[in-house]
Steps between C-alpha positions, in 0.01 A plus 500: 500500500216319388487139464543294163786701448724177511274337260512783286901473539503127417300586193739724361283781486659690835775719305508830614237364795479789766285577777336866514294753254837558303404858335096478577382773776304290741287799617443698157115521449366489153279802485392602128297810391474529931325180531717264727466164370532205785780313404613305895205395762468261723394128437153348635577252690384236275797629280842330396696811559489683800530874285339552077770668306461645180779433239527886473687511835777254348619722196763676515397915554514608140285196455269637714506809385416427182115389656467775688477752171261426239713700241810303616284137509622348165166302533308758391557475147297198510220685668477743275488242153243337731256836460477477197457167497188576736363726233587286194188318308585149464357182383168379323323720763686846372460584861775649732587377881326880572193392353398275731701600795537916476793640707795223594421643805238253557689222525659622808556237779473215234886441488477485870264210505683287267490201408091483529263248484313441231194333512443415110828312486520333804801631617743817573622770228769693521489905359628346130243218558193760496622746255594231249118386605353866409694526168347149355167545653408841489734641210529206301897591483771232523642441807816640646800287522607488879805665483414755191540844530159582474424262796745640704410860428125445582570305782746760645225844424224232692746438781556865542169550576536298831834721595513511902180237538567259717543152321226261616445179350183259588625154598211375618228255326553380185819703525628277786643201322721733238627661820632206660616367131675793503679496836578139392691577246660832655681253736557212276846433393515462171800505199893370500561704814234396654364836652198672540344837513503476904870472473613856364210696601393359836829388623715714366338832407732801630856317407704542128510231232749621263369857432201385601348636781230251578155607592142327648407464098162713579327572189297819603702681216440330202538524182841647560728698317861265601824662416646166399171456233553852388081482513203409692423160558208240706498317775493208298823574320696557844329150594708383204802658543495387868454117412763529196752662750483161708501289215125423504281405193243837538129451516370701220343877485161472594513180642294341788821488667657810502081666569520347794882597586364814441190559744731293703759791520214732468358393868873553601540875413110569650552886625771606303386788245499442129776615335421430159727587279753464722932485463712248577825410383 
C-alpha cells in the first residue's frame, strides 16, 4: 500500500480505496496492427518513479481492447472528420493544410516532441498552439477553439502520426525554466483539499478511488477518447477536471501554467510510445 493513503482517507476521497490492478492485466502488451507499443520501462535514475507506466495498463481489458483495434477505437471518428479537414480550403488564403504540407504523414514525430519551443514567441507551444498558429498565419482562417471538435480531430489524425514513437520532450535551454515551473506546480498543493498532482499519481498510482483506478497521469495518449466524456478530449481539459475534482480554481486552456504542467508530465512519460488516440475510461 502506497503512502498518502491516510491522507487520502482523511480527505474523504478513500471510498472504495483498494490496493491492486482491480480488473487491469498487469502483463497485457498493447500491440496494434503488430506494432507493440511500449507502455512500462524502467525509470532513469534521475526519475521520480522507479518504473513509466502508461495509463493503458490501468483500464480495465475491454478498455484496452478497445485501443488495440482501430475499427473498435471510438477515436477514430475524429480522425477521419480530421481528413477532410486536411483537404478542406479554408480562410483568406483558399489554401488547404495539404497545400503546404502534402501527406499528414509528414508530420510524423511532431506529436512526440510536444510542447516545442518556439523561437518567434519566446516561449513553448503545445500541438493546438502551432496549428491554431498555421491557420491565422498561413490560411488566414479563424482559430480553433481549444476544446472544438475540429481541434480535437486534427490534433488526434497529427498525433497518430507519431503512433509507437517514443515521446521525447527538450527540457533544456530556454525550455529549462517552464520545466521546473512545471514540476513546481505538479507538486504544489493547491485547492480546499489541499492536494496535488504528486498525491494520486505519484503516491498512489496502482490503488482504487471510488471506481477509479488511479494511474501515473502520463499524457503520451492524448487527445483521448474518455468513456465518461463520451468523446475525445486535451490534456488541458483533464488538467481541469483534475484541479475541479480537488476543489481548485483551474488555470485556463492554453495557459502558461498548464504548458508547463504539460512538458512537465511530458519529461515524465519520456520512452513510453504514443498512443494517440488513445482509450481510457
Amino acid at each position: 500500500m502506497k503512502t498518502r493513503l491516510t491522507l487520502l482517507a482523511a480527505l474523504g476521497l478513500a471510498v472504495g480505496l483498494t490496493a491492486g490492478l482491480a480488473s487491469a492485466d498487469e502483463d497485457a502488451e498493447l500491440v496494434i496492427d503488430g506494432e507493440k507499443l511500449v507502455t512500462k520501462l524502467e525509470a532513469p535514475e534521475d526519475h521520480p518513479l522507479s518504473e513509466v507506466l502508461s495509463g493503458w495498463r490501468f483500464r480495465n481489458t475491454e478498455t484496452q481492447a478497445l485501443q488495440i483495434d482501430d475499427f473498435d477505437n471510438p477515436g477514430f471518428v475524429f480522425v477521419e472528420l480530421a481528413e477532410e479537414l486536411w483537404e478542406t480550403a479554408a480562410g483568406s488564403s483558399g489554401q488547404s493544410c495539404a497545400d503546404c504540407h502534402g501527406e499528414v504523414e509528414s508530420l510524423a514525430g511532431l506529436r512526440a516532441s510536444m510542447p516545442k519551443w518556439n523561437e518567434a514567441a519566446g516561449e513553448p507551444w503545445t500541438l493546438e498552439d502551432w496549428i491554431n498558429w498555421s491557420r491565422q498565419e498561413h490560411q488566414g482562417a479563424e482559430p480553433w477553439k481549444w476544446e472544438s471538435q475540429e481541434m480535437l480531430s486534427m490534433t488526434a489524425l497529427i498525433g497518430l502520426q507519431s503512433r509507437g514513437e517514443a515521446v521525447a520532450v527538450d527540457i533544456e535551454g530556454p525550455m529549462a525554466p517552464w520545466y521546473e515551473r512545471g514540476k513546481e506546480l505538479y507538486y504544489t498543493r493547491v485547492g480546499q483539499l489541499d492536494m496535488a498532482c504528486a498525491h494520486c499519481h505519484e503516491g498512489n498510482y496502482g490503488n482504487m478511488i471510488r471506481a477509479d483506478h488511479l494511474s501515473q497521469g502520463q499524457i503520451n495518449g492524448f487527445p483521448v477518447y474518455r468513456l465518461k466524456w463520451q468523446g475525445l478530449g486535451s490534456i488541458h481539459r483533464r488538467f481541469k477536471g483534475c484541479m475541479e475534482n480537488i476543489r481548485a480554481t483551474p488555470y485556463k486552456r492554453g495557459s502558461d501554467e498548464f504548458t508547463a504542467l504539460e512538458l512537465y508530465l511530458a519529461w515524465r512519460g519520456q520512452g513510453l510510445s504514443v498512443e494517440t488516440p488513445s482509450v481510457r475510461n
